[in-house]
N, C-alpha and C positions, 0 to 999 in steps of 0.2 A: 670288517674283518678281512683281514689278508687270507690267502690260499693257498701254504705254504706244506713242506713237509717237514713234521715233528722232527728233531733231530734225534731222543731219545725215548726208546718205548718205557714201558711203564715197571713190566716187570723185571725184574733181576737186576735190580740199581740201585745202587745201597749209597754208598758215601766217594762215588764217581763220576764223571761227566764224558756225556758219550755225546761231541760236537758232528764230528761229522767225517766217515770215513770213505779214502777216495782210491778208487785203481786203477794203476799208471802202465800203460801198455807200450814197450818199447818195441818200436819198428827200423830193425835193420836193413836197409838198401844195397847190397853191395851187387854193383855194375863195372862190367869190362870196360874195358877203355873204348872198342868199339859197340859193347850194348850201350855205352851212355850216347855215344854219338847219336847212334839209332834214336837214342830215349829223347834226344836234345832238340834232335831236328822235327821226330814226331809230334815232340808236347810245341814246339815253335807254329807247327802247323797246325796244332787241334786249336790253340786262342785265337790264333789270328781267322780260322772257319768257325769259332763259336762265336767273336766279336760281330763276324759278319751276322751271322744266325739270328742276334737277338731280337726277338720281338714283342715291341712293347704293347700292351693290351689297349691304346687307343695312337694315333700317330704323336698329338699332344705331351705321351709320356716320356719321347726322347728328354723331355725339358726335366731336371733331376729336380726340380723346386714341383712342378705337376707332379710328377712322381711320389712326392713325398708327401702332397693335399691327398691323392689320390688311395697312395698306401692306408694312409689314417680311412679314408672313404670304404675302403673292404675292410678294414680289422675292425671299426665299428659294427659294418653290416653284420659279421661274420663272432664278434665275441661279445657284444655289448647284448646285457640279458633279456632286453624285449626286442623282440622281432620290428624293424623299422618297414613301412610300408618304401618306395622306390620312391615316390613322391613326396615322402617326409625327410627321409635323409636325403633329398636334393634340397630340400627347402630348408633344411638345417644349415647344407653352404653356401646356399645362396644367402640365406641371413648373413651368414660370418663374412663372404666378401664385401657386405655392402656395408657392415662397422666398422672392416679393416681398412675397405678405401674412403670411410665416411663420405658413402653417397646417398643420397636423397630419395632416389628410388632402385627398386631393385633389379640387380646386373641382370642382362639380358639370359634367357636360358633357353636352346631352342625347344629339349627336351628335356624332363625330371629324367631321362634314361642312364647310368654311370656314362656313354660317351658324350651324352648331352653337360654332364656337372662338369666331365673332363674339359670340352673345348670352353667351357664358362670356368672355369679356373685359369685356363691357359692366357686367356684375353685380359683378366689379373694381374695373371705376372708378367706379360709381356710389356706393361704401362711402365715398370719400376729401370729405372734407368742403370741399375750397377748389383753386383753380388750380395750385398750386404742389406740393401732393399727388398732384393730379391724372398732373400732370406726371411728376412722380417715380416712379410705376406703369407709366406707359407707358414713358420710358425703360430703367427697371430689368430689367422683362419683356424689351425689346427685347434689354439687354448679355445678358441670362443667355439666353435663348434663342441666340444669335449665339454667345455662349462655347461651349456645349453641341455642335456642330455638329464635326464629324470634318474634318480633324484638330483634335484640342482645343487653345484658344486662339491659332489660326488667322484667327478672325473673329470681327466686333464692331460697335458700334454708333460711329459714329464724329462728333467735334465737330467742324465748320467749322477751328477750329485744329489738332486733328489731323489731316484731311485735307491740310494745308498742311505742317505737319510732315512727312509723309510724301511728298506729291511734294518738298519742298526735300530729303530722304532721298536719294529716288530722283535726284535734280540732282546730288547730292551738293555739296548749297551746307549748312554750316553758320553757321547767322546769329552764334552764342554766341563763334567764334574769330575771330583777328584775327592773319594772319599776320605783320602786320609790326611790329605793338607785340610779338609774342613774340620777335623780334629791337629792340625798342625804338628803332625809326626812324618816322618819320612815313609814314603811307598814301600810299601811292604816289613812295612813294623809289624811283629809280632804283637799277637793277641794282647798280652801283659802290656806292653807300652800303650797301645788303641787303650785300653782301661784306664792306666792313669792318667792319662790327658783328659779323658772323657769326666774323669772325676772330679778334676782339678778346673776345668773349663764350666760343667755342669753346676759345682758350688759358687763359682763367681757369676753366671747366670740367671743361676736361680733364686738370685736375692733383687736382681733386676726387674722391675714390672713394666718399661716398655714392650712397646709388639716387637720390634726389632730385637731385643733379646731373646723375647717367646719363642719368636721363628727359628733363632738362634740356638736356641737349646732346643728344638724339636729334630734341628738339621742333625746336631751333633748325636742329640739319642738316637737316630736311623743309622748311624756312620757308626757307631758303637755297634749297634746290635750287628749290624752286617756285616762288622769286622771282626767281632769277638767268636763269629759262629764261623767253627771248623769248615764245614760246608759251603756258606754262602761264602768265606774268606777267599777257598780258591777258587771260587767261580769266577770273582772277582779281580781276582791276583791276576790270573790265567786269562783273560777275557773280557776285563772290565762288563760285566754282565752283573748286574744288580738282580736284587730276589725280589721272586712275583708272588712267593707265597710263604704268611705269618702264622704263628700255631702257637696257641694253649693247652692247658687243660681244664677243663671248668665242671666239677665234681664229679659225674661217670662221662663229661661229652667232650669229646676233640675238637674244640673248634679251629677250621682254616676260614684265615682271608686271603682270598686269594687278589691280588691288586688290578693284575692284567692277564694274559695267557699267549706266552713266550714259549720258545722253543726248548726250557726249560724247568717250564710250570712243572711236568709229569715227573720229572724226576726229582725234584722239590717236594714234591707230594710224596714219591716212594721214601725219601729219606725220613720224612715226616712219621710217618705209618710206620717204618721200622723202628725207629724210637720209640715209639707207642703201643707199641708189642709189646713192650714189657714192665708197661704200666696195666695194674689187674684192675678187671671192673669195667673199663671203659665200655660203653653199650648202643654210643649214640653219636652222630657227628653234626656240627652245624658247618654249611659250606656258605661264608659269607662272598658273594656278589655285588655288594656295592658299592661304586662308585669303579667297576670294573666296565676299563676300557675297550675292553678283547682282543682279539690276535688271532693266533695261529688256529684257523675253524677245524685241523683234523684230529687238536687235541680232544674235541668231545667224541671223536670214534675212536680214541686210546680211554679216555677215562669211564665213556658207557660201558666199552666192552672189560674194564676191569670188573665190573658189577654184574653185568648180565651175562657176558662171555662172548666167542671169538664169532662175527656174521653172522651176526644179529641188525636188523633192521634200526638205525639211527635217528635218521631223516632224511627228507627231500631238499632237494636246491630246485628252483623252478628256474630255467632258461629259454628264453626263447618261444614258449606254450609247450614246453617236454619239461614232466618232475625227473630226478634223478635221482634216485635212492643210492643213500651212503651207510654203509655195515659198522658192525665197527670190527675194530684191526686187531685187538689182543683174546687172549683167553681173559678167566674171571681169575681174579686173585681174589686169591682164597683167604688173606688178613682182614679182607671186608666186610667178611661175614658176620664180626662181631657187631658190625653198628649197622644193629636193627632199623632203630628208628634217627631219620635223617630229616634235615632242615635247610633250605637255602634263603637268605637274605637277599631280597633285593630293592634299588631305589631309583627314584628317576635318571639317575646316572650310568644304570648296568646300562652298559651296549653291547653291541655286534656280538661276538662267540659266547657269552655270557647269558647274554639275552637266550639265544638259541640252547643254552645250558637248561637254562631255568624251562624252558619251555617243554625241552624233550625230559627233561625229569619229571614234570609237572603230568605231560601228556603218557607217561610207561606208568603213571602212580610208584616213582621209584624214591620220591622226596615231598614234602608239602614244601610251597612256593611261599615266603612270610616279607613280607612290606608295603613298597608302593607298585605300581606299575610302571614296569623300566622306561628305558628312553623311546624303542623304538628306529633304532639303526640297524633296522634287520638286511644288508649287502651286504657279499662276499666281492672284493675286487682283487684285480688283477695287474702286471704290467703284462704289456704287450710290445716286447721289442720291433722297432723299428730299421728296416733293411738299407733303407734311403739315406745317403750321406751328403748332408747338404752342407755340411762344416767338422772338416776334416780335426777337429779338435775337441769337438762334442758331439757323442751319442743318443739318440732320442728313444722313448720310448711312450705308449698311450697308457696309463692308468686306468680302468674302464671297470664298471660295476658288469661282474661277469653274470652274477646270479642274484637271487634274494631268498629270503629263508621263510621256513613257513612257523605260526608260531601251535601251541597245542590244538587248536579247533582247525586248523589247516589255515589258517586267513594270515596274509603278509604281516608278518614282524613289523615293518617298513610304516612307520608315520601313525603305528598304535600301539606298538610296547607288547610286553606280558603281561597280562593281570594275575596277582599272586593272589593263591588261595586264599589265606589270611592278611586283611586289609588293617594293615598299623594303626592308621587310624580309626578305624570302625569302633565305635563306643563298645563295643562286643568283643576288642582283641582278645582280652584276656580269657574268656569265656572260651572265643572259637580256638584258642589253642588249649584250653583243658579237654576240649573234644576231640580236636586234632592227635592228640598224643595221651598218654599214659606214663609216660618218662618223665616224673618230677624233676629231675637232672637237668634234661635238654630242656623242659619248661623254664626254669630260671634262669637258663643261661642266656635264651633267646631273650627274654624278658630284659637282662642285665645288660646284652649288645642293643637293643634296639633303643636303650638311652645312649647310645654312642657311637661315635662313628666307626668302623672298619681300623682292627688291629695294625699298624705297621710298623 
């Protein structure tokens, strides 16, 4: 799960999108012809006494390729979630130099101390004959040290484009698709027109039984429904931002699937719940989770505190041997109150903020937990920009698992999943959910998704 901030809270969101608001502070300068002289000659002599001044934390770090092994050497010590002992993170680069210069045995170190990694790094790169070798050392060091790091290939050394890639991830905006040429109408065709294509493409499909048209008529049903819904249209017009969460109605129970959890999910959801306001009856909601990738981990401190209310205890993040208690951010909306009795879905697939969903609902008694037991990707990571410019045309940054999540009995998320109350499998399912609940409604409705997979 990424460790981002929500873009929009929860409550007061009806049928808008709140991305992201910025304030712009203009700073006017105005200097005399001789205050600027003064100002000219001043700042010519503060760079050229701070050039002098610089000092670098071992003599080794003048070298900007040291500098940048060395960087990555503190922001691990420094953000990566288990406390590294001085002799493990030496032996982490000293592992990486000796794959990068495939040596035989391992590069000499006088000391595990950081000025002992420092001048074993520097003797590294002094071997590489030109900038461009140079380079290629320090980065390589960096991935293989970052790869090595628990959980394995967890973290990494990451490029300007990558970083981007991945918050567009985390947005769930994919720049590569195009929902309305996969229904083969012009961008930004109105709802009516998204219909008849859909119609007309759908009936010549759907007489088809290869998989290739299968998949074909499933693209096109998702590109319809996303394009026909007010809502999700300009999210998408506006944003290329696809929707993370589907909704029914299934006799008194609202069921969400929720797909992933974007910076968008909460207000997905508030549009949802207002539509459903004024549907009577409704008493019960199923929150399905599976095959949910996760995302943004401070949406479960907007969506707890919809239900419990504003700082109220969430969970812990364990970093480093300190837990760190997270509240949650909103008051209780008060539309919530109708649906008593609550349900989550989940399967080997839920991960990262989902996982940690199911768990803290599981652990308040705010929901029973009904499936398998998730994946098990209980980290929160992080990037961690990089100050070091060892190539004036790409920026670097570390990716690094900042924390890890705890799951309801306090024990890591991480390599054991959730176990949900109600086991799908159990010869007993049926039984232990006539015990679990009281809501013939939300009974059949669970009963009717767990023959299928997650609404989209």
């Amino acid at each position: 799960m990424i460790s981002i901030k929500t873009f929009s809270a929860f409550t007061g969101i009806k049928k808008r999108v709140v991305l992201k608001y910025a304030t712009t502070f203009i700073i006017l300068i105005i200097l005399g012809v001789f205050g600027y002289s003064a100002y000219t000659k001043q700042h010519i002599s503060n760079s050229i006494n701070k050039e002098k001044a610089v000092i670098y934390k071992t003599p080794e770090e003048k070298d900007i390729y040291v500098r940048f092994i060395m960087e990555s050497y503190d922001s691990i010590n420094k953000n990566y979630w288990a406390k590294l002992s001085e002799d493990n993170l030496a032996n982490l680069f000293q592992l990486s130099i000796q794959k990068v210069k495939n040596q035989t045995d391992l590069p000499e170190m006088a000391t595990t101390s950081r000025s002992g990694v420092s001048k074993m790094v520097a003797k590294a790169i002094t071997t590489a004959t030109s900038s461009l070798a140079k380079k290629q050392i320090a980065v390589d060091t960096i991935i293989l040290a970052t790869t090595n790091l628990e959980p394995y290939g967890r973290n990494g050394l990451f490029s300007k484009k990558q970083e981007t890639d991945l918050r567009q991830n985390v947005s769930n905006i994919n720049p590569d698709t195009n929902l309305y040429k996969n229904l083969g109408v012009e961008t930004g065709s109105p709802a009516s027109v998204v219909e008849k294509a859909y119609k007309e493409k759908a009936a010549i499909l759907a007489k088809a039984t290869s998989t290739e048209a299968k998949d074909e008529l499933k693209k096109i049903t998702y590109a319809n429904k996303v394009l026909t819904n007010e809502y999700n249209k300009k999210l998408y017009d506006e944003n290329k931002i696809e929707p993370t969460v589907f909704s029914k109605i299934l006799g008194n129970t609202l069921y969400l699937a929720i797909s992933k959890i974007s910076p968008t999910t909460l207000s997905e959801i508030g549009v949802i719940l207002d539509k459903a306001s004024t549907t009577p009856r409704l008493d019960s909601v199923i929150i399905d989770l599976r095959g949910n990738i996760g995302g943004a981990l401070d949406f479960l401190q907007y969506f707890l505190g919809a239900f419990v209310g504003q700082n109220q205890f969430a969970f812990d993040l364990f970093h480093q041997g300190e837990y760190d208690a997270q509240r949650t951010t909103i008051e209780k909306f008060e539309p919530l109150n109708r649906y008593k009795d609550r349900a989550i879905l989940t399967d080997n697939m839920t991960q990262s903020t989902a996982e940690l969903t199911a768990a803290t609902f599981k652990r308040l008694n705010m929901a029973k937990v009904i499936g398998s037991t998730t994946r098990g990707w209980g980290t929160v990571e992080n990037t961690f920009p990089l100050e070091s410019v060892i190539d004036e045309n790409e920026s670097y940054s570390l990716f690094l698992v900042r924390s890890i999540t705890l799951r309801d009995d306090n024990v890591p998320i991480e390599g054991r999943g959730v176990t949900p109350d109600i086991d799908v499998k159990s010869s007993t399912f049926k039984e232990d959910l006539q015990k679990a609940f009281r809501n013939s409604s939300l009974i059949r409705a669970v009963e009717e998704q767990m023959k299928s997979g997650p609404a989209r």
